[in-house]
C-alpha positions in Angstrom: -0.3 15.5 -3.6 1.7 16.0 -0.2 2.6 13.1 2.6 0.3 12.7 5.2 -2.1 10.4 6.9 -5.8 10.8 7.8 -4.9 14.7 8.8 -8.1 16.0 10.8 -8.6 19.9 11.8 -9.8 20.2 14.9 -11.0 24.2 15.9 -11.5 25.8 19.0 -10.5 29.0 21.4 -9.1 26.9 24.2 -5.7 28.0 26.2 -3.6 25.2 24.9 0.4 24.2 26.3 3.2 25.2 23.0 4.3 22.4 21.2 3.2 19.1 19.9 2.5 16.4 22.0 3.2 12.8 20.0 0.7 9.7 21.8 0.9 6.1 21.2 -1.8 4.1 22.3 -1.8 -0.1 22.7 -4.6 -2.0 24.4 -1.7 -2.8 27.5 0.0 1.2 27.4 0.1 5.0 26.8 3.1 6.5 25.2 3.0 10.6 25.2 6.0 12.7 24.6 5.5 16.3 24.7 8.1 18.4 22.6 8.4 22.0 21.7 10.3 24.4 19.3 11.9 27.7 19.3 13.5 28.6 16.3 16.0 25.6 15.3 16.0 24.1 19.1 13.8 21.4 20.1 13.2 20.1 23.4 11.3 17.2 24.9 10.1 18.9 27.8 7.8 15.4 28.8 7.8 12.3 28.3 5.7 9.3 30.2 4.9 5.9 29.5 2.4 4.2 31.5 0.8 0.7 31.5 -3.2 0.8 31.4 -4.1 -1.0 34.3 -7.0 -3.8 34.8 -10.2 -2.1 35.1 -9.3 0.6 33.6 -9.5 2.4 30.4 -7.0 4.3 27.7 -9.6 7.0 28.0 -9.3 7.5 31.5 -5.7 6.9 31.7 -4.4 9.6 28.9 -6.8 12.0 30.6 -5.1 11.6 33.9 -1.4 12.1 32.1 -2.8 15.1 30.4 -4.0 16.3 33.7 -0.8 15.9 35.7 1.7 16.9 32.5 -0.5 19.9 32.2 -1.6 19.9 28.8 -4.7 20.3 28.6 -5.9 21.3 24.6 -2.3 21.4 23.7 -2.2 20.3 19.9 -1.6 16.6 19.2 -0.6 13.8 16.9 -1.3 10.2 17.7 0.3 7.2 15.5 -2.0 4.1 14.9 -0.9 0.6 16.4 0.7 -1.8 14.0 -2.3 -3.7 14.4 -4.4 -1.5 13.4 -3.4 -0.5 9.8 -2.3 -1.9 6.7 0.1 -0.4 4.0 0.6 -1.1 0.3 2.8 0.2 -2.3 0.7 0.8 -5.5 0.5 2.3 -8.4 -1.1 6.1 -8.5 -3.7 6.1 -10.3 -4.2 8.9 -13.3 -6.6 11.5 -11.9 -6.4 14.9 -10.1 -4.4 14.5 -7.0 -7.7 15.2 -4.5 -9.2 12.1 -6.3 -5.9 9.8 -5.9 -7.4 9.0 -2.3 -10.9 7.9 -3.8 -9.5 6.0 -6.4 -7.1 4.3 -4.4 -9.9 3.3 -2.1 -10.9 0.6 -5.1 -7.8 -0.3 -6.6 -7.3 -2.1 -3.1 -10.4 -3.1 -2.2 -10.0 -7.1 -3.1 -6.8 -6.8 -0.9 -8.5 -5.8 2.6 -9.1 -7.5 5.4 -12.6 -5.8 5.8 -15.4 -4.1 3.9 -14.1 -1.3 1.6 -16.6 1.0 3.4 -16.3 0.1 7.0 -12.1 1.6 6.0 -10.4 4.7 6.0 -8.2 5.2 3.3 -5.6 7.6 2.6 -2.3 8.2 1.0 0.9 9.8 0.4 3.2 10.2 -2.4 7.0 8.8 -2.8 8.9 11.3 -4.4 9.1 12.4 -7.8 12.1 10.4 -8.3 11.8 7.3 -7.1 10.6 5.7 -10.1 13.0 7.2 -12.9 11.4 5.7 -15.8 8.8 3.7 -14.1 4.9 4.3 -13.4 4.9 6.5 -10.2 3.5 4.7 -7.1 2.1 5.8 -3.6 1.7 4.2 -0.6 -2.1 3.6 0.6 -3.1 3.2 4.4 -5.8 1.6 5.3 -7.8 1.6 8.9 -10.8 0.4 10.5 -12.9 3.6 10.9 -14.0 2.4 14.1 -10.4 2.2 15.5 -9.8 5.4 13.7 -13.1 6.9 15.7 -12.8 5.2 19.1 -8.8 6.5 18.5 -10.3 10.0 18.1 -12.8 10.0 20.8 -10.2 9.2 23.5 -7.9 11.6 22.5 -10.9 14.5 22.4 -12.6 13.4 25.5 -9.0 13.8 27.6 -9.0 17.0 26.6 -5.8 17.2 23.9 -6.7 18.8 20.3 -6.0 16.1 18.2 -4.3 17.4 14.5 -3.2 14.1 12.7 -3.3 10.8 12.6 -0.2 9.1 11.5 1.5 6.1 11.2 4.8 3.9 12.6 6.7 4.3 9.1 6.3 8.1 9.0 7.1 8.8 12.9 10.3 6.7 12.4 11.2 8.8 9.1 10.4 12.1 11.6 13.0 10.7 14.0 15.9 10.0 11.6 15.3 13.2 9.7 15.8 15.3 13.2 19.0 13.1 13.9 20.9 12.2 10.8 22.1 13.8 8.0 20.5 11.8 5.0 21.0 14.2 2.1 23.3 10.4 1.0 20.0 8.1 1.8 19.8 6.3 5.0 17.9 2.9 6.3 16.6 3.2 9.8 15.7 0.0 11.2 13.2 -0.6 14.4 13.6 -4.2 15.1 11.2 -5.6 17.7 9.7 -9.0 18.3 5.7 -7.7 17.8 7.1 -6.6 14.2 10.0 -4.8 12.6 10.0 -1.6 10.3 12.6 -0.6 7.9 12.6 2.8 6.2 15.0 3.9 3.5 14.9 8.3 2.7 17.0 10.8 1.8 16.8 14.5 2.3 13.8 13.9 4.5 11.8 12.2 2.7 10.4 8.5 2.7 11.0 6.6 -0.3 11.2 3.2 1.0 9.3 1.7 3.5 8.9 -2.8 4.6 7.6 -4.9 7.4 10.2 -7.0 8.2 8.8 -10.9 8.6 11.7 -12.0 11.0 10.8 -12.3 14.5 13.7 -10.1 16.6 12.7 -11.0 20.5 14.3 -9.0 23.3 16.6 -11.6 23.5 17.3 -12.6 20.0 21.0 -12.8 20.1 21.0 -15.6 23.1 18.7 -17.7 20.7 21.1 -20.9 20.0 19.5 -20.2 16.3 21.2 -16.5 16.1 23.2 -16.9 13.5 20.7 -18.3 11.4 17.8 -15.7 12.1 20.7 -12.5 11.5 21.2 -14.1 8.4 17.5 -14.2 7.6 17.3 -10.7 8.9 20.1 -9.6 6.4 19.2 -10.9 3.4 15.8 -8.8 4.0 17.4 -5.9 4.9 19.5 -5.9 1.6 16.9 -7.1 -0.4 15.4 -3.8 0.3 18.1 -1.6 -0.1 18.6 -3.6 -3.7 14.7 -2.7 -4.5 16.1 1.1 -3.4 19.0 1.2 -5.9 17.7 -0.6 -8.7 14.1 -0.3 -9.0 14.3 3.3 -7.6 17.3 4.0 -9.7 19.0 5.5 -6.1 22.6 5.6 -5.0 23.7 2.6 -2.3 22.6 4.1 1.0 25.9 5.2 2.7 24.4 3.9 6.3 22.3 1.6 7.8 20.9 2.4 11.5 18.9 0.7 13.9 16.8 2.0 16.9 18.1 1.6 20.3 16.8 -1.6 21.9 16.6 -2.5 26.1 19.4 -4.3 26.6 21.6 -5.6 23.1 22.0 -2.6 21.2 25.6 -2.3 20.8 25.9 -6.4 20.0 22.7 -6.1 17.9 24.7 -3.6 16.2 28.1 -5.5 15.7 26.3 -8.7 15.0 23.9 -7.0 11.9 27.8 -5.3 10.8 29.3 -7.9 10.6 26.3 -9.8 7.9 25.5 -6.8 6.1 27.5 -4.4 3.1 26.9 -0.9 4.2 27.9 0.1 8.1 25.8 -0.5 10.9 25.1 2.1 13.2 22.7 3.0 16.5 20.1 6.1 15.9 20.8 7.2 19.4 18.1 9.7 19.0 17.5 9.6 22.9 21.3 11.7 23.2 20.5 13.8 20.6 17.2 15.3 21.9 17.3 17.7 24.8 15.1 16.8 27.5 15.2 17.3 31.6 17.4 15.1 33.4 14.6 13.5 35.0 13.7 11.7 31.5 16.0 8.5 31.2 17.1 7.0 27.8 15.2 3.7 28.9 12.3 5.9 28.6 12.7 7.6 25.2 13.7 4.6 23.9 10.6 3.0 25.1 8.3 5.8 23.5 10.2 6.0 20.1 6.4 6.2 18.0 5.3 9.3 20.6 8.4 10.8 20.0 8.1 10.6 16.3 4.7 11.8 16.3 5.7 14.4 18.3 8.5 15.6 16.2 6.4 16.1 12.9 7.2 19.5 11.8 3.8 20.6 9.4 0.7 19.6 10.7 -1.4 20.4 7.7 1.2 18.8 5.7 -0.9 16.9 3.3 -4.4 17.8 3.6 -6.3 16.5 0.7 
């Protein structure tokens, strides 16, 4: 069984635009970041984020960017809203590896917020060893089909060719693996005050993945409670990274690194350094990406998901 989320095939003989545009799609904005390859060079040649104003609709809004960016039927791969998805970490059960999805489906089913049936479930694989003498586990998403259709419809109906569906957790690790070196294992952090991702891989792949339950506001390190909240912030960062080495039987992680923010990455940085083991860096993935000079940091940074999306490397990777 291979990674991959809800991975759809769409077919057709239309002219499309090279590359892979990455969307990211809220009820209040558009994210789309358009990105293309030739041989080991990549290059964001677009990159737009755009608020989805009253009375309008996402629909109409993505067909407009697609429109003006000039990518009509170019292939695409869109990453679900936090909101919209759950994650668990569960065993895998013992059957052929295109059943794992089905029987997946009711090994969670007491533990979803909605009818088993009204969900769309799929799955992907840790690697082989990260449970070294342990029951080998997988991580299972699980979506609203409707969100999942309605998802699909707008990106058909403005015109893109939409290849995968994926998630937060696996656009981050697409954005770390294209940036760092992780052949040592490396914890890439996304702290934000709607919710807060930490992934932990090595050599590309995703062997870790947690929600982080304390709030980080754009603001956090004005709060008169800082000190307090880093502190609660650290001690679930290293919990995790103790889950990694001991239940995972994995070397320490030789670095941990957290996503640009607006305005307090660098004291974000030195603050988190200063409560934590390992060092602390910044992914500064928006320096490391070739783009036009006409695309600022402030905007990569502020369509990190699209990016990731847009960076995934094997769009059949894991078809079931």
């Amino acid at each position: 069984m291979k990674e991959g989320v809800f991975l759809l095939a769409w077919f057709g003989n239309k002219k499309r635009a090279e590359g892979l545009v990455g969307l990211s799609i809220t009820d209040q904005r558009i994210a789309l970041a358009h990105i293309t390859r030739k041989r080991d060079d990549v290059f964001l040649e677009n990159c737009v984020r755009r608020g989805i104003a009253d009375g309008s609709s996402a629909r109409q809004q993505l067909a407009d960017i697609v429109v003006e960016a000039g990518l009509a039927g170019a292939q695409c791969s869109c990453v679900l809203a936090p909101r919209d998805y759950n994650i668990y970490l569960v065993e895998a059960p013992q059957v052929a590896d295109d059943e794992v999805s089905a029987a997946v489906r009711w090994k969670i089913k007491d533990l979803l917020d909605m009818p088993v049936d009204q969900a769309v479930i799929d799955v992907f694989a840790l690697p082989e060893d990260a449970f070294q003498g342990r029951s080998k586990m997988v991580y299972a998403v699980a979506a609203s089909r409707t969100s999942v259709e309605q998802l699909i419809d707008t990106v058909d109906r403005a015109g893109l060719d939409l290849q995968t569906i994926d998630i937060p957790e696996l656009a981050m690790r697409n954005i770390s693996s294209h940036v760092m070196d992780d052949r040592n294992g490396l914890a890439f952090v996304s702290l934000k005050e709607s919710g807060s991702t930490m992934n932990v891989s090595r050599d590309g792949k995703l062997y870790l993945t947690r929600k982080i339950n304390t709030l980080v506001g754009p603001d956090a390190l004005l709060q008169d409670d800082w000190e307090m909240v880093r502190d609660r912030l650290a001690l679930e960062i290293q919990r995790s990274l103790d889950y990694y080495e001991s239940q995972m039987g994995q070397n320490p992680v030789s670095q941990i690194m957290i996503a640009p923010r607006l305005k307090d990455t660098e004291s974000m940085m030195n603050s988190l350094g200063e409560a934590l083991a390992a060092p602390v860096g910044v992914l500064d993935y928006a320096v490391e990406l070739a783009s036009p000079e006409t695309i600022t940091p402030e905007t990569k940074g502020a369509c990190m998901m699209a990016i990731g999306a847009a960076l995934r490397v094997n769009l059949h990777e894991g078809r079931q």
